[in-house]
C-alpha positions in Angstrom: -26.0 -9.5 -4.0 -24.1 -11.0 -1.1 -20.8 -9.2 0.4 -17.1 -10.8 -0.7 -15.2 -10.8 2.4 -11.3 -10.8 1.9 -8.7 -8.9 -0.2 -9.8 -6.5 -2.4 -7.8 -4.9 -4.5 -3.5 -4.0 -3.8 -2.7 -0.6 -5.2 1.2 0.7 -5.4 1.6 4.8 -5.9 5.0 5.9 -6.9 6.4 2.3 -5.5 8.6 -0.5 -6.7 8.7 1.2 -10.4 5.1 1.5 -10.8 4.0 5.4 -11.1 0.1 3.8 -10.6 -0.3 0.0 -10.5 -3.9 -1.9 -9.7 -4.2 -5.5 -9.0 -7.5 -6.6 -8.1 -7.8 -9.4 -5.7 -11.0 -9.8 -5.1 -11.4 -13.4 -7.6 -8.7 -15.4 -9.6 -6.0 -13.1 -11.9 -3.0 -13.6 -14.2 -0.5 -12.0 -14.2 1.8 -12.1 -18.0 4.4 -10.4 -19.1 7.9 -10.1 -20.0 10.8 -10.7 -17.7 11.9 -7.8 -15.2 8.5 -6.1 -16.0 7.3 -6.2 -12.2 5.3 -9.1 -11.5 7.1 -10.8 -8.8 7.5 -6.7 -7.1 4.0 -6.2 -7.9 3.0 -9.3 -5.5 6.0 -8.9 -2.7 4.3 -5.5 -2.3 1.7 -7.9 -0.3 4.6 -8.4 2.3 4.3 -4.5 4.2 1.0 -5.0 4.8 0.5 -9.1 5.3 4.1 -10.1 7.1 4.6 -7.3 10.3 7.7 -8.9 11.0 10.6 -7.5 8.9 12.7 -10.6 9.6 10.3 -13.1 8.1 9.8 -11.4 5.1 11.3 -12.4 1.3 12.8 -10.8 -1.1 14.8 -13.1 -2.8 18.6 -11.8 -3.0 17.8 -7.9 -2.2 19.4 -6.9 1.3 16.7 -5.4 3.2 18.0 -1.5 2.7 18.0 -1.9 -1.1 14.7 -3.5 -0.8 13.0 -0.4 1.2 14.9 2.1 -0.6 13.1 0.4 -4.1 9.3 0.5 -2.5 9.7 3.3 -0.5 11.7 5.4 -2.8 10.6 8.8 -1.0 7.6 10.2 1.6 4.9 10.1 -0.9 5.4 6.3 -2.4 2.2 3.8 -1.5 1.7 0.4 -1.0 -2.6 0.4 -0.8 -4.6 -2.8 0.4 -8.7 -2.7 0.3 -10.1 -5.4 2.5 -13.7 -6.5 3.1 -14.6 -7.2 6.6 -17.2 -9.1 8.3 -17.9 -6.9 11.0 -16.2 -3.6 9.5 -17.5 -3.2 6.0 -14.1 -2.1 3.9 -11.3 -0.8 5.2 -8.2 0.6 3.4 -4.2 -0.7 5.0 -1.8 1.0 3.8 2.2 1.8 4.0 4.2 5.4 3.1 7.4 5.9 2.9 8.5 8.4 5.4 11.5 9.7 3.3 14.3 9.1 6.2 16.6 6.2 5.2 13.6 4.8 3.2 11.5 4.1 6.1 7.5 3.5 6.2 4.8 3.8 8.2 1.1 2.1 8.6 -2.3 3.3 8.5 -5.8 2.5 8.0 -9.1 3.7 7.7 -12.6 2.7 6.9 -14.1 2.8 3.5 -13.3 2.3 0.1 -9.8 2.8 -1.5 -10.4 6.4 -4.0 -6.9 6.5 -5.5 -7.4 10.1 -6.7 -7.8 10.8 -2.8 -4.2 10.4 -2.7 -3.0 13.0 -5.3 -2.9 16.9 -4.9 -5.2 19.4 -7.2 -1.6 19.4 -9.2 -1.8 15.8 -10.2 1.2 15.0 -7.5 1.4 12.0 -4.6 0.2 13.6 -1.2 3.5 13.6 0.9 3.5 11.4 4.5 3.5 14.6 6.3 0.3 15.7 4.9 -1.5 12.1 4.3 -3.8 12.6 7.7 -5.0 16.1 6.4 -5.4 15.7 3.1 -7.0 12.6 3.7 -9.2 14.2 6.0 -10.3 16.8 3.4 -12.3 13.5 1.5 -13.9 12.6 4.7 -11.7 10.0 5.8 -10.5 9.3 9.7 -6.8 7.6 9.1 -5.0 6.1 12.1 -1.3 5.5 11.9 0.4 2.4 13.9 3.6 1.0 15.1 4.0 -2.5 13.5 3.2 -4.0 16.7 -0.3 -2.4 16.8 -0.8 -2.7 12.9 0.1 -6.4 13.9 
C-alpha cells in the first residue's frame, strides 16, 4: 500500500464548542449541517496551526480576543493536526490554550494522533501544565515552540 503524504486528520478537544470533534482530511469530505452548528469554526480551526501570523488570519467579524477566548476557552482546549511526512513518517501539530487571557501555545511530536492520550484516567482533558508529562507517560517526546520556530 503506498504512504499518503499530507493532512491527516484535524481534531478540536474542548475547543470552539466541540467537547470532541474529528475531521478526517486525508481524501475529499462534506461537511452538512444546519446553520450555526460549527462548520465554518470547525475549518478556521486549520488557521492556529496553518497561518503563524496572527495578523493574516480570518475570522470573519470576531475581534481577535473574542476569537481566542472561543478556541482556547481554558488550559486544556486542543486544536490537533496529524500530518504525513516524507521524510518524518507522522507527526502530530498541535495548539493549547494556556488559560491566561486565552492564550496558546504549539507543539509537536512524532507519531500518530491517540486522542485518548490526551484525557486523564478520570475521563478529563490533560491541562497545558501537565501536556509534556502526561504525554510522556504514552511514549511520546513533545516539543513546544514560539510561533516563529513553529513557523
Amino acid at each position: 500500500m503506498m504512504m499518503r503524504y499530507g493532512f491527516q486528520r484535524l481534531v478540536l478537544l474542548g475547543s470552539a464548542g466541540y467537547a470532541r470533534a474529528e475531521l478526517p482530511l486525508d481524501d475529499s469530505v462534506s461537511l452538512i449541517a444546519d446553520n450555526n452548528r460549527g462548520k465554518t469554526s470547525l475549518i478556521n480551526a486549520l488557521q492556529f496551526l496553518l497561518i503563524i501570523n496572527k495578523q493574516n488570519m480570518d475570522f470573519g467579524s470576531h475581534q481577535d480576543s473574542a476569537t481566542r477566548r472561543f478556541y482556547f476557552p481554558n488550559n486544556s482546549a486542543y486544536i490537533l493536526l496529524e500530518v504525513c511526512l516524507p521524510q518524518t513518517g507522522t507527526v502530530v501539530f498541535g495548539c493549547v490554550g494556556k488559560g491566561v487571557s486565552y492564550d496558546y501555545e504549539y507543539f509537536a511530536y512524532k507519531g500518530e494522533l491517540v486522542v485518548d492520550d490526551y484525557r486523564l484516567a478520570d475521563g478529563q482533558l490533560v491541562q497545558q501544565p501537565q501536556l509534556i508529562s502526561h504525554l510522556a507517560t504514552h511514549g511520546r517526546s513533545v516539543y513546544r515552540y514560539d510561533a516563529s520556530e513553529f513557523a
